[in-house]
BADREN-422743 format. One record per residue: residue number from 1; chain; x negated, y, z negated of N, C-alpha, C in turn. Coordinates in Angstrom, 3 decimals, m for minus. Layout:
N
@num = NUM	chaine = A	n.c1 = X	n.c2 = Y	n.c3 = Z	ca.c1 = X	ca.c2 = Y	ca.c3 = Z	c.c1 = X	c.c2 = Y	c.c3 = Z
...
END
This chain:
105
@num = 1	chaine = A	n.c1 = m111.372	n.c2 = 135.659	n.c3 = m114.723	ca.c1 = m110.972	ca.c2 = 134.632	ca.c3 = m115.675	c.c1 = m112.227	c.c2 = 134.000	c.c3 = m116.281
@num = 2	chaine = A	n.c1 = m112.334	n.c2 = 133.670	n.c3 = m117.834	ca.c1 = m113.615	ca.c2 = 133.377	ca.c3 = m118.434	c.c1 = m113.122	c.c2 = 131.991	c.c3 = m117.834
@num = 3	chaine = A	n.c1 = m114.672	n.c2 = 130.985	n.c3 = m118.293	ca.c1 = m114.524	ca.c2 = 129.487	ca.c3 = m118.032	c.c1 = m113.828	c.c2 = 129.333	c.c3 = m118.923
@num = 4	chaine = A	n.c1 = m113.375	n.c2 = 127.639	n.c3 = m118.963	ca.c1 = m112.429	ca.c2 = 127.162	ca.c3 = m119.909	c.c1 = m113.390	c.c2 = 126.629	c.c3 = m121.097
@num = 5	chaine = A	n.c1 = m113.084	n.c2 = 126.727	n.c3 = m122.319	ca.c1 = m114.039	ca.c2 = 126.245	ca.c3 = m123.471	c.c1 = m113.250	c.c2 = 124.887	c.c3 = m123.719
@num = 6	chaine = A	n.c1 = m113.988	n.c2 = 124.172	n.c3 = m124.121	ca.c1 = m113.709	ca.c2 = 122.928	ca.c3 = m125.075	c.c1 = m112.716	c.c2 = 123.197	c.c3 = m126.162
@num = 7	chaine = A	n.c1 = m111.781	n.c2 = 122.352	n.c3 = m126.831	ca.c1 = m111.363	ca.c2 = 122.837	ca.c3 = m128.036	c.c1 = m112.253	c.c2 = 122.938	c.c3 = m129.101
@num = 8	chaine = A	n.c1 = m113.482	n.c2 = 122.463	n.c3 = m129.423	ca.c1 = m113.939	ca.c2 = 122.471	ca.c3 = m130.414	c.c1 = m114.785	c.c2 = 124.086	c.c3 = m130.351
@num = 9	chaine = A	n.c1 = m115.271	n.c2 = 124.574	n.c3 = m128.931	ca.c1 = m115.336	ca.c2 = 125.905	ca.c3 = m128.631	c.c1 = m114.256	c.c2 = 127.197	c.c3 = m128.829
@num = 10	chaine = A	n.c1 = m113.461	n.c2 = 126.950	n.c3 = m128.820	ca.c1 = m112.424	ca.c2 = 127.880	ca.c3 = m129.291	c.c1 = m112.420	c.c2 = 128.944	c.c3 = m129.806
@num = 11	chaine = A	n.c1 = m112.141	n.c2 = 129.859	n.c3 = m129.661	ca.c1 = m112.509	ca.c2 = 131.195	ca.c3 = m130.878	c.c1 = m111.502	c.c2 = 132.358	c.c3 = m131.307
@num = 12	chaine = A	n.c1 = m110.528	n.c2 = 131.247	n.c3 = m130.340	ca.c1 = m108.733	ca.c2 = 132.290	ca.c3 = m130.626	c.c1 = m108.104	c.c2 = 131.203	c.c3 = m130.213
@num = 13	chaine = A	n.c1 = m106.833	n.c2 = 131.890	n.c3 = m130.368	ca.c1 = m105.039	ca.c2 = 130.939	ca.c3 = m129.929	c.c1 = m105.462	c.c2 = 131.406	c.c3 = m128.339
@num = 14	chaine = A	n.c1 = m106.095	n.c2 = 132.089	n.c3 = m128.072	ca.c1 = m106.112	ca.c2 = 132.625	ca.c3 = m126.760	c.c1 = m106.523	c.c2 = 131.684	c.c3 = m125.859
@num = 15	chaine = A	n.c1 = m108.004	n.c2 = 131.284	n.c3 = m126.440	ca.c1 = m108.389	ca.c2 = 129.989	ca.c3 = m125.511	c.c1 = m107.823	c.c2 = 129.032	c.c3 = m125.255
@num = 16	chaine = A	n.c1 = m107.257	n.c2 = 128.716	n.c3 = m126.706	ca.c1 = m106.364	ca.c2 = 127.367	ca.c3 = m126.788	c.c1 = m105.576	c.c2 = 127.387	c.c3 = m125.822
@num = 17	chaine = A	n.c1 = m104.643	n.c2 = 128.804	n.c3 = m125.739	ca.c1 = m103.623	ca.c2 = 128.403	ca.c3 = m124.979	c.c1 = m104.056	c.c2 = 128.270	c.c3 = m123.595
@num = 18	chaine = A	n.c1 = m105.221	n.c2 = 128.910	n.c3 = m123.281	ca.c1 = m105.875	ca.c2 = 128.956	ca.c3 = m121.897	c.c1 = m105.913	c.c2 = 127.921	c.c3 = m121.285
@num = 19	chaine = A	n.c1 = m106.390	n.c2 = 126.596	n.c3 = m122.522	ca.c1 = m107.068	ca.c2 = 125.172	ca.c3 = m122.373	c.c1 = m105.653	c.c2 = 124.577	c.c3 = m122.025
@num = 20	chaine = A	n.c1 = m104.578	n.c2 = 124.758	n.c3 = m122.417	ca.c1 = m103.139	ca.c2 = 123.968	ca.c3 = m122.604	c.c1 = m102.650	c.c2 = 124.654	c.c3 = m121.537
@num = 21	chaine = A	n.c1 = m102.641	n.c2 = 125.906	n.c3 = m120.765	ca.c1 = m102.280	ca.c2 = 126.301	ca.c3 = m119.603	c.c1 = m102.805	c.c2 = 125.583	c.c3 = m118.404
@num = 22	chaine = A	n.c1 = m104.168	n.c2 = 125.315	n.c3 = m118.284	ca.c1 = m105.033	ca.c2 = 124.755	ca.c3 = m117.692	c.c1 = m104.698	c.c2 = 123.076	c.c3 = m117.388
@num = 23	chaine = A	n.c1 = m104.204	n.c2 = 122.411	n.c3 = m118.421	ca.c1 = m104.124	ca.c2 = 121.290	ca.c3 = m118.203	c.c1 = m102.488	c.c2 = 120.862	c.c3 = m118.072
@num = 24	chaine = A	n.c1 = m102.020	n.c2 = 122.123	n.c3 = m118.328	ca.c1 = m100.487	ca.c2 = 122.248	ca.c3 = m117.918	c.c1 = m100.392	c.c2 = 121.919	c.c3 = m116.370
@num = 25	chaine = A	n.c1 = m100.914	n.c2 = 122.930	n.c3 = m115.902	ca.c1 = m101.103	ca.c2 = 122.949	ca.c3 = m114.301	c.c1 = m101.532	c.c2 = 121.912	c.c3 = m113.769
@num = 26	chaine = A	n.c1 = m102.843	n.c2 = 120.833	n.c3 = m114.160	ca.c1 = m102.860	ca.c2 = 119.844	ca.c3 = m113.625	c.c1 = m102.347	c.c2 = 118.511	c.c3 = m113.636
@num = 27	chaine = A	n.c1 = m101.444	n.c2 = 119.053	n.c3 = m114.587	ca.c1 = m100.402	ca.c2 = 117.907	ca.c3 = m114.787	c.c1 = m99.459	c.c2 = 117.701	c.c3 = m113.803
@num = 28	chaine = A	n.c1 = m98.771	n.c2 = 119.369	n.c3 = m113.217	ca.c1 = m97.800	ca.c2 = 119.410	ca.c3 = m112.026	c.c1 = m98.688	c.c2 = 119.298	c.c3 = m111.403
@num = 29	chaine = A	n.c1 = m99.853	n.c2 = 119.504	n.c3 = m110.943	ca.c1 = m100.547	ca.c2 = 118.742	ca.c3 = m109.485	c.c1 = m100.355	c.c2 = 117.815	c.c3 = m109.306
@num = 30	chaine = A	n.c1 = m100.874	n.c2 = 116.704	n.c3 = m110.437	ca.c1 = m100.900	ca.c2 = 115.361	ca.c3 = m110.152	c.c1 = m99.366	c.c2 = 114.904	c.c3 = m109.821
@num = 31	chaine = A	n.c1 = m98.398	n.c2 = 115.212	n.c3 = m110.778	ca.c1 = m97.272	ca.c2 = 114.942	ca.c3 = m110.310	c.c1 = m96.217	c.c2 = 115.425	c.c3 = m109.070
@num = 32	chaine = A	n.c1 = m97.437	n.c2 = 116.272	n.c3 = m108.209	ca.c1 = m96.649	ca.c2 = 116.844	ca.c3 = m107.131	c.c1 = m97.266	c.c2 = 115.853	c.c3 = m106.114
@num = 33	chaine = A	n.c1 = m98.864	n.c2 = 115.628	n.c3 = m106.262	ca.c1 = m99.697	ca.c2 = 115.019	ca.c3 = m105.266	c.c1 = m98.813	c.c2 = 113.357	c.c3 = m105.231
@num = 34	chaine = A	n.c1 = m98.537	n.c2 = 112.738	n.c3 = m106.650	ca.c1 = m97.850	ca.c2 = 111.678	ca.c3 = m106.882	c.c1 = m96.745	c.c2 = 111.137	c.c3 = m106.115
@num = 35	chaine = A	n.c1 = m95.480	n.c2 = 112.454	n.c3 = m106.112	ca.c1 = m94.548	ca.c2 = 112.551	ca.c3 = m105.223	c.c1 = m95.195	c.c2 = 112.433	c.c3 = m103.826
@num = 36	chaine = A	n.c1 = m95.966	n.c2 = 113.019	n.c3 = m103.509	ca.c1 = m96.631	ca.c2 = 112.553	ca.c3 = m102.266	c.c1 = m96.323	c.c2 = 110.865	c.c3 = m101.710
@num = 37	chaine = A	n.c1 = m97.247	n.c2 = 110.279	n.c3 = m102.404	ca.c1 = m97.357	ca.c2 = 109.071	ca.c3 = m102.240	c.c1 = m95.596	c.c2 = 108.202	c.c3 = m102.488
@num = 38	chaine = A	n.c1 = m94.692	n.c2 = 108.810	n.c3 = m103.507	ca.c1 = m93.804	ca.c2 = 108.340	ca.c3 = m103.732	c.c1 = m92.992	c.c2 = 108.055	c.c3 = m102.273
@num = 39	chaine = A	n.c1 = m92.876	n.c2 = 109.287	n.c3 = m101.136	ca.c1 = m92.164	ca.c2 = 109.553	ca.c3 = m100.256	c.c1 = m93.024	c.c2 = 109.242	c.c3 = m98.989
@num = 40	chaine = A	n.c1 = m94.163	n.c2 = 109.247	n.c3 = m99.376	ca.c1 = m94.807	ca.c2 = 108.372	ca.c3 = m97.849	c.c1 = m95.140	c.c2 = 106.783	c.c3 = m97.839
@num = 41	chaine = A	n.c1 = m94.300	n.c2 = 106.180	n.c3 = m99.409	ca.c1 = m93.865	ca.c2 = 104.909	ca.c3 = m99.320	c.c1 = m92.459	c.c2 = 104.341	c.c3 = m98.522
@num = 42	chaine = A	n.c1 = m91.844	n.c2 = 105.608	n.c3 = m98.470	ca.c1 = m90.440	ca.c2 = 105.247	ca.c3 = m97.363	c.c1 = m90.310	c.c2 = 104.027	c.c3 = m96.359
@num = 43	chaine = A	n.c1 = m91.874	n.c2 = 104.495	n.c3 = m95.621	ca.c1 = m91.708	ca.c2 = 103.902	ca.c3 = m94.345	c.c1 = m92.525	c.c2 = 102.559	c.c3 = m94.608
@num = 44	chaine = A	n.c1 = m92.678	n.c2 = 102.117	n.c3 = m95.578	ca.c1 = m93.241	ca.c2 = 100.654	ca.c3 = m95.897	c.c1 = m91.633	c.c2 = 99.701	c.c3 = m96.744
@num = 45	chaine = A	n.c1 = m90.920	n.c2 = 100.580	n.c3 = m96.906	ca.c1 = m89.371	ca.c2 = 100.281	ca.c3 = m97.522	c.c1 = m88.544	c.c2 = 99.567	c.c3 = m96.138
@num = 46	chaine = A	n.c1 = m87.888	n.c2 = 98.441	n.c3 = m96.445	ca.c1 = m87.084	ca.c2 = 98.057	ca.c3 = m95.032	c.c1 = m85.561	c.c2 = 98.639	c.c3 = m94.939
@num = 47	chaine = A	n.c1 = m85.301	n.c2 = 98.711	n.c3 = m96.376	ca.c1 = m84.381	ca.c2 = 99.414	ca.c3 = m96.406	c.c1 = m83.771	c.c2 = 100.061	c.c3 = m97.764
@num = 48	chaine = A	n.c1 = m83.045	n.c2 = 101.385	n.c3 = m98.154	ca.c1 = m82.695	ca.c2 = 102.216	ca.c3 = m98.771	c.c1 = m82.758	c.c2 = 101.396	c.c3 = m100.102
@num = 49	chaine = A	n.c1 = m82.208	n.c2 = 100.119	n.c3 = m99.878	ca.c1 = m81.943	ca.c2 = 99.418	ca.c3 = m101.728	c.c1 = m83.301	c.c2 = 98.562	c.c3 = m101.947
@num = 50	chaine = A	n.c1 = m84.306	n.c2 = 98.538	n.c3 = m100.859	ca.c1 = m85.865	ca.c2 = 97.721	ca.c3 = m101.303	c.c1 = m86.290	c.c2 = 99.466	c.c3 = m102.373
@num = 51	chaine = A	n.c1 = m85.596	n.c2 = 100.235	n.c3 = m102.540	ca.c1 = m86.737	ca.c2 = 101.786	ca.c3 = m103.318	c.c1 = m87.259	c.c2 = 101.210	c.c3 = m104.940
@num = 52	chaine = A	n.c1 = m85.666	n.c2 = 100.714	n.c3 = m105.486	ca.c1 = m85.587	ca.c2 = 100.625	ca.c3 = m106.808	c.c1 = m87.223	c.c2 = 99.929	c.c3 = m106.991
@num = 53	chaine = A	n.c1 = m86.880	n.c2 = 99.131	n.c3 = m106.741	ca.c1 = m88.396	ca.c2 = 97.958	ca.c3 = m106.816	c.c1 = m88.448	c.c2 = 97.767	c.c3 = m108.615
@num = 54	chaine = A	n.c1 = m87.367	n.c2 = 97.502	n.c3 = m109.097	ca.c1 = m87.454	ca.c2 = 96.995	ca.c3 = m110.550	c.c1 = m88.043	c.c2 = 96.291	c.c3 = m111.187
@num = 55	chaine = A	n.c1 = m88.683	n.c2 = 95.110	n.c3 = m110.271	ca.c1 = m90.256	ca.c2 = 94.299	ca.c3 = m110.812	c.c1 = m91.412	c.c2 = 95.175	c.c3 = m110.881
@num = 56	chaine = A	n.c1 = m91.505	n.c2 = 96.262	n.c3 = m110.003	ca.c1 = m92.370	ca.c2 = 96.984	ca.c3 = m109.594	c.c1 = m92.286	c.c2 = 97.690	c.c3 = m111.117
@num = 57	chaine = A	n.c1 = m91.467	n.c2 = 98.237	n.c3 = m111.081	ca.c1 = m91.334	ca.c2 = 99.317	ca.c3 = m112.320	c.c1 = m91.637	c.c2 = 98.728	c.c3 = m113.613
@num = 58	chaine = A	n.c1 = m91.443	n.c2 = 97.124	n.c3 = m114.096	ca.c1 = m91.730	ca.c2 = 96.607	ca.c3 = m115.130	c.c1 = m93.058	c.c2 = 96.539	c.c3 = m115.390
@num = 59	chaine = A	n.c1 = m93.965	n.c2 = 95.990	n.c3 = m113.915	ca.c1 = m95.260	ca.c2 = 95.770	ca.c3 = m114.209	c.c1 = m95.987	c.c2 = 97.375	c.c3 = m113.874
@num = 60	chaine = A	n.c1 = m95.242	n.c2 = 98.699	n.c3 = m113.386	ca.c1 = m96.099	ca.c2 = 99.614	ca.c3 = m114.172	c.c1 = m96.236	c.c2 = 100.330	c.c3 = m115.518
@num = 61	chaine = A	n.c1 = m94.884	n.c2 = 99.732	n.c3 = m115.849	ca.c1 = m94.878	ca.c2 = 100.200	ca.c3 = m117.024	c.c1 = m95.603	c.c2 = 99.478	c.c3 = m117.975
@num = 62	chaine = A	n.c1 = m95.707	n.c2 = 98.641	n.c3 = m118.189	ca.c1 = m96.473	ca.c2 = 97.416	ca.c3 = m118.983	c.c1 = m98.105	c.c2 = 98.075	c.c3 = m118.541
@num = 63	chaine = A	n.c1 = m98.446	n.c2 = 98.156	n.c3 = m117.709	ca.c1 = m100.048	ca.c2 = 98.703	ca.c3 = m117.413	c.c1 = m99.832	c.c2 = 100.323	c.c3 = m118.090
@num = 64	chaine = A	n.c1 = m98.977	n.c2 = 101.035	n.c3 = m117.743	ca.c1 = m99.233	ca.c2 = 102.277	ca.c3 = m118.308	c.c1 = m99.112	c.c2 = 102.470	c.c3 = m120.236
@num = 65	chaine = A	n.c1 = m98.269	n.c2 = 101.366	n.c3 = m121.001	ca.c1 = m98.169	ca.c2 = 101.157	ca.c3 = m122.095	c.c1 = m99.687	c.c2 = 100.922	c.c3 = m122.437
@num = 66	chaine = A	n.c1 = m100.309	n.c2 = 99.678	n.c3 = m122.010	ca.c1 = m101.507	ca.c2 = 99.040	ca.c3 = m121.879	c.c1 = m102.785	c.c2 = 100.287	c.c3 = m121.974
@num = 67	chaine = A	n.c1 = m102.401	n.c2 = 101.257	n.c3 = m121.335	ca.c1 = m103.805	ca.c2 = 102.330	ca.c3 = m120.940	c.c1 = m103.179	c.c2 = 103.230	c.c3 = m121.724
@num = 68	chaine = A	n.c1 = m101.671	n.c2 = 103.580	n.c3 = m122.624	ca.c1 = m101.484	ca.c2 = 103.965	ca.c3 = m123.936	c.c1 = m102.330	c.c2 = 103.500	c.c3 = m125.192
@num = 69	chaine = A	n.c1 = m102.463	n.c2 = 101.998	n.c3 = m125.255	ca.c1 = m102.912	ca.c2 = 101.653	ca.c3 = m126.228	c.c1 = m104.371	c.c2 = 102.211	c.c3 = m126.699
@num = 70	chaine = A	n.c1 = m105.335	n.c2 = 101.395	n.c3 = m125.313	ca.c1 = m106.326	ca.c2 = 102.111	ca.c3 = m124.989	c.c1 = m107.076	c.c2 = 103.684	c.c3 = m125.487
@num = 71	chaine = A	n.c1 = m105.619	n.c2 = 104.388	n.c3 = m125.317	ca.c1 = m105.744	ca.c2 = 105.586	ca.c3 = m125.222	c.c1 = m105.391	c.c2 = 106.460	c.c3 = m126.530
@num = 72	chaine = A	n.c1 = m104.874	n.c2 = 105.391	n.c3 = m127.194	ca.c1 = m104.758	ca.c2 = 105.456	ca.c3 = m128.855	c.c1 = m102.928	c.c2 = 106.435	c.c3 = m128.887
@num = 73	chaine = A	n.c1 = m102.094	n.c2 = 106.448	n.c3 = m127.895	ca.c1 = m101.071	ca.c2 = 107.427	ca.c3 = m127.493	c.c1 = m100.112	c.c2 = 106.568	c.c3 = m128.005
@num = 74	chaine = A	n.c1 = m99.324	n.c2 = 107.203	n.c3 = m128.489	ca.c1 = m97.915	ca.c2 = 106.903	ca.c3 = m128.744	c.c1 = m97.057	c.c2 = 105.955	c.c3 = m128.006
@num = 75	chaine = A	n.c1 = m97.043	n.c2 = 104.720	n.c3 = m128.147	ca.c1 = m96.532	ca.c2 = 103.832	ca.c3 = m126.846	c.c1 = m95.103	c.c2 = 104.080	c.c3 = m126.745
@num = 76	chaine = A	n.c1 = m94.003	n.c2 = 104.560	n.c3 = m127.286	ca.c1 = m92.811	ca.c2 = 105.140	ca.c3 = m127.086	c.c1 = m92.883	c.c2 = 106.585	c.c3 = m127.053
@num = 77	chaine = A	n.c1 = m93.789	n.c2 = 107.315	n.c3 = m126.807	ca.c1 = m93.933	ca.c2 = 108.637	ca.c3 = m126.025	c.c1 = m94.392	c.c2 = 108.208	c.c3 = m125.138
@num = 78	chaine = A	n.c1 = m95.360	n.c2 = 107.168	n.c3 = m123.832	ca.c1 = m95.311	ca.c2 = 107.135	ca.c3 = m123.363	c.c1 = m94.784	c.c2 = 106.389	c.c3 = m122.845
@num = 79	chaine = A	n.c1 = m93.680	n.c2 = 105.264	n.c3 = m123.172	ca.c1 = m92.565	ca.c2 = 104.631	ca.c3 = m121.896	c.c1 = m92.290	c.c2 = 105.695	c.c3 = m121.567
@num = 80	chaine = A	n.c1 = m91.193	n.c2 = 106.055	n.c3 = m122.858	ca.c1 = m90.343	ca.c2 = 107.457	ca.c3 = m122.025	c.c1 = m90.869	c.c2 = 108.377	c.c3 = m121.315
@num = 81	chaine = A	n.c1 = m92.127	n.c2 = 108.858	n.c3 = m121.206	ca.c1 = m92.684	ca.c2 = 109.908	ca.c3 = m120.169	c.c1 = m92.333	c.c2 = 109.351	c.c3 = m118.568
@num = 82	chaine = A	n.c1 = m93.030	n.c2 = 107.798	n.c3 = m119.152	ca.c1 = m93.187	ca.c2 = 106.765	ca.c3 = m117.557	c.c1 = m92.023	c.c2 = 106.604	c.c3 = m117.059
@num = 83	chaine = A	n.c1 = m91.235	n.c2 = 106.400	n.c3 = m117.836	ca.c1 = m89.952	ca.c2 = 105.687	ca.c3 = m117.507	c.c1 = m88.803	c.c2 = 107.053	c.c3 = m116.897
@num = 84	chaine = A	n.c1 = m89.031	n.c2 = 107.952	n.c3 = m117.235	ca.c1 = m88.517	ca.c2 = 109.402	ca.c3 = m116.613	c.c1 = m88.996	c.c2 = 109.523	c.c3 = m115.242
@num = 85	chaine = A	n.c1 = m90.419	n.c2 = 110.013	n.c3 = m115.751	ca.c1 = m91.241	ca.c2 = 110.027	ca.c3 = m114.381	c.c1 = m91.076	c.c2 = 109.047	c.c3 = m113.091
@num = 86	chaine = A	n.c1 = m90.641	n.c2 = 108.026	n.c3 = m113.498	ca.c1 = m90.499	ca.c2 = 106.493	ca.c3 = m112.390	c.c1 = m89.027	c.c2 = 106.996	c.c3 = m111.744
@num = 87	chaine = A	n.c1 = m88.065	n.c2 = 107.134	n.c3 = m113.005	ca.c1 = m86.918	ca.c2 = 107.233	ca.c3 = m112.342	c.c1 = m86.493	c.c2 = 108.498	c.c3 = m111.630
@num = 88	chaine = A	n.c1 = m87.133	n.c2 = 109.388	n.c3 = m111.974	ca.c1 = m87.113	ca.c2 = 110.652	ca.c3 = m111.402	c.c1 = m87.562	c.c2 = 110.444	c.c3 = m109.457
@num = 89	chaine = A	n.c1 = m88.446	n.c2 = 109.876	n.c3 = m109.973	ca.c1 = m89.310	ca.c2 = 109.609	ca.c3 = m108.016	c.c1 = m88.678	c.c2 = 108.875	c.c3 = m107.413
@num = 90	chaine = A	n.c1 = m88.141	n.c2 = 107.695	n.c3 = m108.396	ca.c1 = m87.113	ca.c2 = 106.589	ca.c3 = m107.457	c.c1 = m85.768	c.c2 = 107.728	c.c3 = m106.930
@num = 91	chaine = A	n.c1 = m85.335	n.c2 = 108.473	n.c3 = m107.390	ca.c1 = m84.184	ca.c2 = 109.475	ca.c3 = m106.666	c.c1 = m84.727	c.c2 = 110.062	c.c3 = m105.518
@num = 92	chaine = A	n.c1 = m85.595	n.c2 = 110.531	n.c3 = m105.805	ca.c1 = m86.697	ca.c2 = 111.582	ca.c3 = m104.817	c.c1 = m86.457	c.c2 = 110.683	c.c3 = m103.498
@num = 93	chaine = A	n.c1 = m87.244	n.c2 = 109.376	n.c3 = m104.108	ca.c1 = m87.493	ca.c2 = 108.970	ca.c3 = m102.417	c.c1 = m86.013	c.c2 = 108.206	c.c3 = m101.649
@num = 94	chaine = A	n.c1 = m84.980	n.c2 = 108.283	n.c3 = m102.375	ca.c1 = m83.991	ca.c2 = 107.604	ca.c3 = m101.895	c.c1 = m83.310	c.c2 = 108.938	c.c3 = m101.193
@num = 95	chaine = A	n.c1 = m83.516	n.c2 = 110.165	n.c3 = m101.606	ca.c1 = m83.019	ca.c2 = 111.503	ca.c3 = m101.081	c.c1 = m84.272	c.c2 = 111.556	c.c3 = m100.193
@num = 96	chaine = A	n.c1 = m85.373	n.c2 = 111.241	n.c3 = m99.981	ca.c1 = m85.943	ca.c2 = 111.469	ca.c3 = m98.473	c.c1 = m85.794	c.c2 = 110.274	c.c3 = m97.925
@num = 97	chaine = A	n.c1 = m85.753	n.c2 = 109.013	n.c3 = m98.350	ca.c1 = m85.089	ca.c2 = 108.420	ca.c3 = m97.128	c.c1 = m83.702	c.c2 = 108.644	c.c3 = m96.730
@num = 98	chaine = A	n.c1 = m83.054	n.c2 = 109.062	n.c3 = m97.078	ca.c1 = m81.248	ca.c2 = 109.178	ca.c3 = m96.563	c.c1 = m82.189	c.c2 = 110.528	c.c3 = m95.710
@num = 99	chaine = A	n.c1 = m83.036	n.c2 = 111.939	n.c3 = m96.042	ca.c1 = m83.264	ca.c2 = 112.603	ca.c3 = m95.107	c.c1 = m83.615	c.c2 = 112.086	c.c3 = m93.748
@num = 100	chaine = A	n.c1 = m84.555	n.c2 = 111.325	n.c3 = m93.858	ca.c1 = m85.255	ca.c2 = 110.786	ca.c3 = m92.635	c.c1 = m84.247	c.c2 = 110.112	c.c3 = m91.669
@num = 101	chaine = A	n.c1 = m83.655	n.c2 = 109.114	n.c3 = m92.746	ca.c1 = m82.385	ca.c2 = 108.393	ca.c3 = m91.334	c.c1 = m81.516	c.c2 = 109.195	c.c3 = m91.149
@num = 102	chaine = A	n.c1 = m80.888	n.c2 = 109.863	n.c3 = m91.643	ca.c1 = m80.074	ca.c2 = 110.587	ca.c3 = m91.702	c.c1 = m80.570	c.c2 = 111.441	c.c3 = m89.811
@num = 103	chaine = A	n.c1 = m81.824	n.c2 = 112.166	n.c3 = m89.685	ca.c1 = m82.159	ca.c2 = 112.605	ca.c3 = m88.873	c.c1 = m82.379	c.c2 = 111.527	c.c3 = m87.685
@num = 104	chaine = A	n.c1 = m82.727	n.c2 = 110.537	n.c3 = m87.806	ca.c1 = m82.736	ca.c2 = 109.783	ca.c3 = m86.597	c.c1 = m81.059	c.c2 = 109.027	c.c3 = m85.713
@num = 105	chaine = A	n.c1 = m80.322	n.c2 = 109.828	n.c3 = m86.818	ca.c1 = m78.949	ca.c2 = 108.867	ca.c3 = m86.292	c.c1 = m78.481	c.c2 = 109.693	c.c3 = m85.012
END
């Protein structure tokens, strides 16, 4: 596999897509490593309905809008990314905590 070029290096659709494959993939990392942390928050939860954490979710979203701006990004492309992504993990970890108790009963 050649290294990855810069876009401004480019010299086909080939690279490009190389560069957009490349950062494809570390996108599901981060969001796998993420889930990580989502589900080894369980055991700091007292119980199944503390997951939502809906204050929680306001003030990340407001910081992640915030590091949109920053970032010159679309601030309604990124709620909705955040706001998927949040609610997506809030299921996740309410399906590993029902796993976990579920096993201790």
């Amino acid at each position: 596999m050649s290294p990855l070029k810069t876009p401004e290096a480019c010299t086909s659709l080939n690279d490009i897509r190389a560069g957009i494959d490349h950062y494809d993939r570390q996108i599901f990392e981060a969001l796998e490593k993420r889930l990580g942390y989502v589900k080894a928050a369980v055991q700091f939860k007292a119980n199944e309905q503390a997951i939502p954490a809906p204050e929680r979710v306001v003030v990340m979203l407001k910081e992640r809008l915030e590091w949109a701006a920053e970032a010159g990004f679309d601030p309604d492309f990124i709620e909705t990314l955040f706001t998927q992504i949040i609610h997506w993990n809030i299921q996740q970890q309410i399906q590993h905590w029902r796993s976990l108790h579920q096993e201790a009963s």
